[in-house]
mmCIF file of the N, C-alpha and C atoms, coordinates in Angstrom:
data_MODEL
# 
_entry.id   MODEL 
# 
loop_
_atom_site.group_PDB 
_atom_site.id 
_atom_site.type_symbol 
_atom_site.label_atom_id 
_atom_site.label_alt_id 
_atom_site.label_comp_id 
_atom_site.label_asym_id 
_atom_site.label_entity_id 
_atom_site.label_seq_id 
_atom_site.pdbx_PDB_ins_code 
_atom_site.Cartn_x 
_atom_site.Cartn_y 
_atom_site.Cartn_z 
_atom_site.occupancy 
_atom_site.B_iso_or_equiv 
_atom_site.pdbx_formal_charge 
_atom_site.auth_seq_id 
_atom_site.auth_comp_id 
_atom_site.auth_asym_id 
_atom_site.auth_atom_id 
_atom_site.pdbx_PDB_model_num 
ATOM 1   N N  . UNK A 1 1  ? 147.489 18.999 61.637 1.00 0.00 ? 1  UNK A N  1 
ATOM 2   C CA . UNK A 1 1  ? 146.773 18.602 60.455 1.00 0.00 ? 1  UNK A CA 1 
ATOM 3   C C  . UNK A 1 1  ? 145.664 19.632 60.192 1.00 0.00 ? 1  UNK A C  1 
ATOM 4   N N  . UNK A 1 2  ? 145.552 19.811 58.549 1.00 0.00 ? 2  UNK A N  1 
ATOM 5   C CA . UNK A 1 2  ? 144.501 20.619 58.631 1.00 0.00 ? 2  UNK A CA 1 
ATOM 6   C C  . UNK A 1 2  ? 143.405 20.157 59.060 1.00 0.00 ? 2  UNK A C  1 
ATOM 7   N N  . UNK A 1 3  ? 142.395 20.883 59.439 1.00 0.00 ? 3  UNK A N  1 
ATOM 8   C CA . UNK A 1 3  ? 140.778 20.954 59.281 1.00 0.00 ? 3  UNK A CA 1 
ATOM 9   C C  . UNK A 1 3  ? 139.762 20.973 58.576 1.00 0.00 ? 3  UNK A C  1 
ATOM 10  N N  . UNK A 1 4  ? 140.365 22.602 58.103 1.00 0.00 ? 4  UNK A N  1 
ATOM 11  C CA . UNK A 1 4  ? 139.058 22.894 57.574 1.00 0.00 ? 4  UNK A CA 1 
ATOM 12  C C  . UNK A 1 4  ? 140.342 23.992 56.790 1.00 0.00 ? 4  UNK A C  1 
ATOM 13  N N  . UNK A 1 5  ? 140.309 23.337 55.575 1.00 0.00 ? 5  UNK A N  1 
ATOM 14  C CA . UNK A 1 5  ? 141.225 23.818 54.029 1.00 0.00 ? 5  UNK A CA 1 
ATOM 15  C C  . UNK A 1 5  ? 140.689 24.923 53.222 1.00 0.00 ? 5  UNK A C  1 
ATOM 16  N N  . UNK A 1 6  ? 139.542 25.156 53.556 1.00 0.00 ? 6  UNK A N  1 
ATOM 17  C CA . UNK A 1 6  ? 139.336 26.479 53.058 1.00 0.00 ? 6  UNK A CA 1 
ATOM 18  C C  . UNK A 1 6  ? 139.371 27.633 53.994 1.00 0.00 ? 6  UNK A C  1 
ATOM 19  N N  . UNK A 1 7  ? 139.705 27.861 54.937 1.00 0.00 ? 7  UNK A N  1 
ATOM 20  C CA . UNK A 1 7  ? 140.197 28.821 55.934 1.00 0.00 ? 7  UNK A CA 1 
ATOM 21  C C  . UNK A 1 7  ? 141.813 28.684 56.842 1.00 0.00 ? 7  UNK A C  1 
ATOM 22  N N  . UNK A 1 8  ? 141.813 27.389 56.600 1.00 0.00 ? 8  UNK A N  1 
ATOM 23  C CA . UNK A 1 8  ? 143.447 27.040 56.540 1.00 0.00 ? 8  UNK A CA 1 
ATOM 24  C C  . UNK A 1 8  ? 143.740 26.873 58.450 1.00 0.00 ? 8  UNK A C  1 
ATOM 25  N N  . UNK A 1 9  ? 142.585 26.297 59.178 1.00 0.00 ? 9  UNK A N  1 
ATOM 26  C CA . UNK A 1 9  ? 142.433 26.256 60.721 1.00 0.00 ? 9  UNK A CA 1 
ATOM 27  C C  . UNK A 1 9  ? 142.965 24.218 60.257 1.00 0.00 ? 9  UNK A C  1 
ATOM 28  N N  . UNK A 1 10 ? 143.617 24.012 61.788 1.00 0.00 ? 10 UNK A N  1 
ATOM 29  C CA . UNK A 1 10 ? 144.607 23.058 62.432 1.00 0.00 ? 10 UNK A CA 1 
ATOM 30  C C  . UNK A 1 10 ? 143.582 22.980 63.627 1.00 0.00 ? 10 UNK A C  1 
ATOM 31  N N  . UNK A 1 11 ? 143.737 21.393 63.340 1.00 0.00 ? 11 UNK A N  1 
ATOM 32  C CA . UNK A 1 11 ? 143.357 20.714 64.508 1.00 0.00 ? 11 UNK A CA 1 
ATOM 33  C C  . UNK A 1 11 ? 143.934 21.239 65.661 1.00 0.00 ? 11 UNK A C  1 
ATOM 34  N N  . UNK A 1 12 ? 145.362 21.762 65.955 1.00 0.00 ? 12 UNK A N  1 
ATOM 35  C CA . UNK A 1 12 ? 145.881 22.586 67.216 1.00 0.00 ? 12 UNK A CA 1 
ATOM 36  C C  . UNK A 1 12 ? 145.160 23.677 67.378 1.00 0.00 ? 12 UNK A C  1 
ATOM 37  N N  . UNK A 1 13 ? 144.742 24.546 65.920 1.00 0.00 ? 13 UNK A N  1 
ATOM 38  C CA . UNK A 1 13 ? 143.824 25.732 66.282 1.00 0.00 ? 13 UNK A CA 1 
ATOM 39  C C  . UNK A 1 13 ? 142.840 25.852 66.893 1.00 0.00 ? 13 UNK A C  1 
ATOM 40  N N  . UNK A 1 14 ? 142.302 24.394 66.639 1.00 0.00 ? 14 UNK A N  1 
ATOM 41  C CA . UNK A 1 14 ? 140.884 24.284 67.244 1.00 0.00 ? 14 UNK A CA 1 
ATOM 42  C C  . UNK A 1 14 ? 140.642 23.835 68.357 1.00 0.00 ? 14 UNK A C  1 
ATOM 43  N N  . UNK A 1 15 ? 141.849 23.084 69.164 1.00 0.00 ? 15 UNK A N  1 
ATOM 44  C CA . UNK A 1 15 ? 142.219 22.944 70.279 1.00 0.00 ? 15 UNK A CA 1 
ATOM 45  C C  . UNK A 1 15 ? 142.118 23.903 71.309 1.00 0.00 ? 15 UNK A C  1 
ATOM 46  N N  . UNK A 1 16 ? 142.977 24.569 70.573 1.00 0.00 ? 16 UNK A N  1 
ATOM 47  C CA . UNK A 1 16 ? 143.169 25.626 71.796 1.00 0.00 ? 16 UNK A CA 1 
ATOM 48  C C  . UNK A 1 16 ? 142.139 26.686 71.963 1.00 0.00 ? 16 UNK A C  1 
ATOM 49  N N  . UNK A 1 17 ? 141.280 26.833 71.202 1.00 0.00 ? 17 UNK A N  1 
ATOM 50  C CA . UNK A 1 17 ? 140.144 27.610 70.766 1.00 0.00 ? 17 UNK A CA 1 
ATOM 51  C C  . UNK A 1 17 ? 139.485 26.960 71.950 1.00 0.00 ? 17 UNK A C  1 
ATOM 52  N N  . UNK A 1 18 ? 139.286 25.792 71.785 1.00 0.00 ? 18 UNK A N  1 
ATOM 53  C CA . UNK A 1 18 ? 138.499 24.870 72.797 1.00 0.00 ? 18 UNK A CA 1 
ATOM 54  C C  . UNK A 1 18 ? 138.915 25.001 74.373 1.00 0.00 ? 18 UNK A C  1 
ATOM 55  N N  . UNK A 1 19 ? 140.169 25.154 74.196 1.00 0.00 ? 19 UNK A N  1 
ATOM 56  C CA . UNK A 1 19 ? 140.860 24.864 75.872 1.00 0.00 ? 19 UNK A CA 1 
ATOM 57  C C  . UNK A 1 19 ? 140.724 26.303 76.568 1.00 0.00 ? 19 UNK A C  1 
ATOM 58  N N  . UNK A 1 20 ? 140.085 27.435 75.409 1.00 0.00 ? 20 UNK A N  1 
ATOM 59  C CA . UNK A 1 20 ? 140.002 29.073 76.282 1.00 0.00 ? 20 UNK A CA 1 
ATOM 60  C C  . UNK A 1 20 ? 138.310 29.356 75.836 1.00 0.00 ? 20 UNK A C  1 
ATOM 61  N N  . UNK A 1 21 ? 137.871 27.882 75.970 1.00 0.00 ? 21 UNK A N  1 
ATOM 62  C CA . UNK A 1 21 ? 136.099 28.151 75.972 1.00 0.00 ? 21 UNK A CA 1 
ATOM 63  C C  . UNK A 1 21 ? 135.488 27.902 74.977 1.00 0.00 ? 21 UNK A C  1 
ATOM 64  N N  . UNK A 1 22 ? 135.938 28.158 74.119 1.00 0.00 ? 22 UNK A N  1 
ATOM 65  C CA . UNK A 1 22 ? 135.032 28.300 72.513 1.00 0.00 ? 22 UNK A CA 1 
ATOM 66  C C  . UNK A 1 22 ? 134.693 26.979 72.151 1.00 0.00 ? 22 UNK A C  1 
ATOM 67  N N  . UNK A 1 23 ? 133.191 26.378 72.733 1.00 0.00 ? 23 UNK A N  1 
ATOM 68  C CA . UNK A 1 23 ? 132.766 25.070 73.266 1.00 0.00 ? 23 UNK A CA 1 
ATOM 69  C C  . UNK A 1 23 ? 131.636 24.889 72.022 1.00 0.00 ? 23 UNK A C  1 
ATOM 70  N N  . UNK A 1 24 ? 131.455 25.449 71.326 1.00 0.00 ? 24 UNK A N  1 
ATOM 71  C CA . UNK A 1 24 ? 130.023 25.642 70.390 1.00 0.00 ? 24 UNK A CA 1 
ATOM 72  C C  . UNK A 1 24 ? 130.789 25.741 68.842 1.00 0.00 ? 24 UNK A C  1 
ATOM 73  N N  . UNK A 1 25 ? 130.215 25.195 68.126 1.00 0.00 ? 25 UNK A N  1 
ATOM 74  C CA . UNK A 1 25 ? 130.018 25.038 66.514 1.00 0.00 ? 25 UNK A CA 1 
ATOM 75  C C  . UNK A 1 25 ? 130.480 26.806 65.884 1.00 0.00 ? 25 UNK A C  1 
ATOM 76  N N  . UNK A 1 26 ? 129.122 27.390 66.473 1.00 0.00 ? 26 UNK A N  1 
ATOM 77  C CA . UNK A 1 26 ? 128.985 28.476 66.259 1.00 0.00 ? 26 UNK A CA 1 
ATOM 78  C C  . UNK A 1 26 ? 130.129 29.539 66.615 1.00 0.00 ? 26 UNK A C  1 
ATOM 79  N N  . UNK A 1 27 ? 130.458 29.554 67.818 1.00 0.00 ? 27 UNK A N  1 
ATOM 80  C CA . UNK A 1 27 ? 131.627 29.897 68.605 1.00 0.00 ? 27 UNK A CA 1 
ATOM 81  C C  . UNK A 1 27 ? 132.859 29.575 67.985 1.00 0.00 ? 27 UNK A C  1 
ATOM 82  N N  . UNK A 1 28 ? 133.306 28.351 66.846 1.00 0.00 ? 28 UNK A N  1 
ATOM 83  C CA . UNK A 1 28 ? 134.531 28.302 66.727 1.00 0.00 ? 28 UNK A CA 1 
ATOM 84  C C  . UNK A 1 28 ? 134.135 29.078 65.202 1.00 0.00 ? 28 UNK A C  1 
ATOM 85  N N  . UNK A 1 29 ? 132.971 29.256 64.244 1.00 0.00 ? 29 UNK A N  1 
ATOM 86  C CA . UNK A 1 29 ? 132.786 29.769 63.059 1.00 0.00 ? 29 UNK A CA 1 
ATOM 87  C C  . UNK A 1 29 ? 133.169 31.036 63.842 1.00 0.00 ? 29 UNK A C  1 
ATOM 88  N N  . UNK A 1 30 ? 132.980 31.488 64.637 1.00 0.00 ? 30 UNK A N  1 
ATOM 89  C CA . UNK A 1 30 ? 133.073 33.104 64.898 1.00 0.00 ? 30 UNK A CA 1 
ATOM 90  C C  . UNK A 1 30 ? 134.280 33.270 65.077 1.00 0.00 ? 30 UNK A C  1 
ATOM 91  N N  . UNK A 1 31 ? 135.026 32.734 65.745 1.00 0.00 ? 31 UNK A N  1 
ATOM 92  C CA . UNK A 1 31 ? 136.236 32.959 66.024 1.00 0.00 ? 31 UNK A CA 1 
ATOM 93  C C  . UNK A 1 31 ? 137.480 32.368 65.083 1.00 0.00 ? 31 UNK A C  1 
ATOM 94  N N  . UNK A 1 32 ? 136.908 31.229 64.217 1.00 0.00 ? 32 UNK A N  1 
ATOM 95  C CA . UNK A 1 32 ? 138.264 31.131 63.386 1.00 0.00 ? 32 UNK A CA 1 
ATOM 96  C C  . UNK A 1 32 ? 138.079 31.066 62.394 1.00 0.00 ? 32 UNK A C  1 
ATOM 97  N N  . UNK A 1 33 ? 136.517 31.187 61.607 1.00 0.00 ? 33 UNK A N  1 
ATOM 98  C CA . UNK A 1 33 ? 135.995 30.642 59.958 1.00 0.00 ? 33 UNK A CA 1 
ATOM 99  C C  . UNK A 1 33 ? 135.533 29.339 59.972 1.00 0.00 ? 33 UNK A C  1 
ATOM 100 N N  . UNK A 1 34 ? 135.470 28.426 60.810 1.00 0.00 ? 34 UNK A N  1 
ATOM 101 C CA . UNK A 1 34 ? 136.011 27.040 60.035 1.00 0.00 ? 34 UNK A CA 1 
ATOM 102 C C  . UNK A 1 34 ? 133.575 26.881 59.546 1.00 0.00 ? 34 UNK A C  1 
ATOM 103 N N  . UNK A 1 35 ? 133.802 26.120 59.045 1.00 0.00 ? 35 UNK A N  1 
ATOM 104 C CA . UNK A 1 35 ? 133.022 25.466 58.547 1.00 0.00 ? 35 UNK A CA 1 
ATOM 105 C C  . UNK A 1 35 ? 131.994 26.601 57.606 1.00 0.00 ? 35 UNK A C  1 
ATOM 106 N N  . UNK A 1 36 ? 132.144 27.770 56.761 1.00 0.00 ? 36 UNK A N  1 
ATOM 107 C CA . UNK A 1 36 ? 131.763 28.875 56.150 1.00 0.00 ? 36 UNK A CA 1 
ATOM 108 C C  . UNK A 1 36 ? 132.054 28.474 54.823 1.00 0.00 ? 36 UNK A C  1 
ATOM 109 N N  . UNK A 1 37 ? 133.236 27.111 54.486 1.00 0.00 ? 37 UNK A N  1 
ATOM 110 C CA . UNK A 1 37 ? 133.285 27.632 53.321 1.00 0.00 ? 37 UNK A CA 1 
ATOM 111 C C  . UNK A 1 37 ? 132.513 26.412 52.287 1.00 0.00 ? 37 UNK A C  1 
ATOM 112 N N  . UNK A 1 38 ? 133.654 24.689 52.386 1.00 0.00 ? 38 UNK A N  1 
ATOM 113 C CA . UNK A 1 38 ? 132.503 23.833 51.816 1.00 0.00 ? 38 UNK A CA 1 
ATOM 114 C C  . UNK A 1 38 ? 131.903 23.250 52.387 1.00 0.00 ? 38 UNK A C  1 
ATOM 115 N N  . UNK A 1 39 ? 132.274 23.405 53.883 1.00 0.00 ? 39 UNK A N  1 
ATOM 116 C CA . UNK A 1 39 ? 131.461 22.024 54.881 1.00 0.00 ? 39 UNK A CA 1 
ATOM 117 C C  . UNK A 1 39 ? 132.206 21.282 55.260 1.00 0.00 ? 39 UNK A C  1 
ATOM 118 N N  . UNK A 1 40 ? 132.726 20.405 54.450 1.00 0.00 ? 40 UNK A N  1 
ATOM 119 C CA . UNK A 1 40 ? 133.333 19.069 54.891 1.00 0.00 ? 40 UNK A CA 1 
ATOM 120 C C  . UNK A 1 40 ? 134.199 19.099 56.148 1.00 0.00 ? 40 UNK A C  1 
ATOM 121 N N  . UNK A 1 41 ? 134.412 20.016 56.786 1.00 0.00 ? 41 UNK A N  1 
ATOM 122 C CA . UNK A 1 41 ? 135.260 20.113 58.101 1.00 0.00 ? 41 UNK A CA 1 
ATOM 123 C C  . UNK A 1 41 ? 133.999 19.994 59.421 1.00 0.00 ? 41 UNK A C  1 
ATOM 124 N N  . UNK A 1 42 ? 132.842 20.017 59.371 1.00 0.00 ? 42 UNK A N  1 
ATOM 125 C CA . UNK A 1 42 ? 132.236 20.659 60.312 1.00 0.00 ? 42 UNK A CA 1 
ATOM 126 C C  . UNK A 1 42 ? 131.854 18.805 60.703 1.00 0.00 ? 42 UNK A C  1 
ATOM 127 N N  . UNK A 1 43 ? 132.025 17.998 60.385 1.00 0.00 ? 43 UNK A N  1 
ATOM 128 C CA . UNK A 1 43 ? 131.943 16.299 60.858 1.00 0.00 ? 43 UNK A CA 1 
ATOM 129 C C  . UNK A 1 43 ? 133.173 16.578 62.396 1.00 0.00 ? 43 UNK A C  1 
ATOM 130 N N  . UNK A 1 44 ? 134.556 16.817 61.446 1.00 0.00 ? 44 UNK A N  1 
ATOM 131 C CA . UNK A 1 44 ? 135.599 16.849 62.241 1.00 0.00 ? 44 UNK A CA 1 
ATOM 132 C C  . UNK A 1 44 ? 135.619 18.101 63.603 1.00 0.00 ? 44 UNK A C  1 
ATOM 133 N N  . UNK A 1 45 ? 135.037 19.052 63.223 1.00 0.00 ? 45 UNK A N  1 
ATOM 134 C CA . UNK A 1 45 ? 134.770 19.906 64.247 1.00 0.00 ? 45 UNK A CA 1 
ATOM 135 C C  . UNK A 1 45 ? 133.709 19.466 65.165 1.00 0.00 ? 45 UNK A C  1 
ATOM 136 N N  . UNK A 1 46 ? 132.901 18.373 64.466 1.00 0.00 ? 46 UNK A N  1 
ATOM 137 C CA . UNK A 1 46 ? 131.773 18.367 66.060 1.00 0.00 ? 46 UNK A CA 1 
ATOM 138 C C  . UNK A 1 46 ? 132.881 17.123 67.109 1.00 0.00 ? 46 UNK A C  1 
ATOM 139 N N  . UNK A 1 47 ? 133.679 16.229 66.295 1.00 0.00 ? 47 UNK A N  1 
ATOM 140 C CA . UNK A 1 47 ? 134.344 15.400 67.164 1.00 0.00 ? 47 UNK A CA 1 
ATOM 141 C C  . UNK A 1 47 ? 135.226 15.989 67.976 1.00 0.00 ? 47 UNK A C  1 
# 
């Protein structure tokens, strides 16, 4: 499922992002975009 629709990142993306460290907000904006563009993903990214 998507995430975060304006960078086009999957809940699997963000998974696995997670499962090789990338433990921080900041850390997953760096590494995959997500929450840069309207926001509304960054609720679902802190869960």
């Amino acid at each position: 499922m998507y995430i975060c629709v304006c960078k086009a990142v999957t809940d699997s993306q963000i998974q696995t992002a997670i499962d090789n460290g990338m433990n921080t907000h900041r850390g997953l904006h760096q590494c995959l975009g997500v929450g840069s563009g309207c926001g509304k993903c960054k609720r679902h990214i802190r869960e």
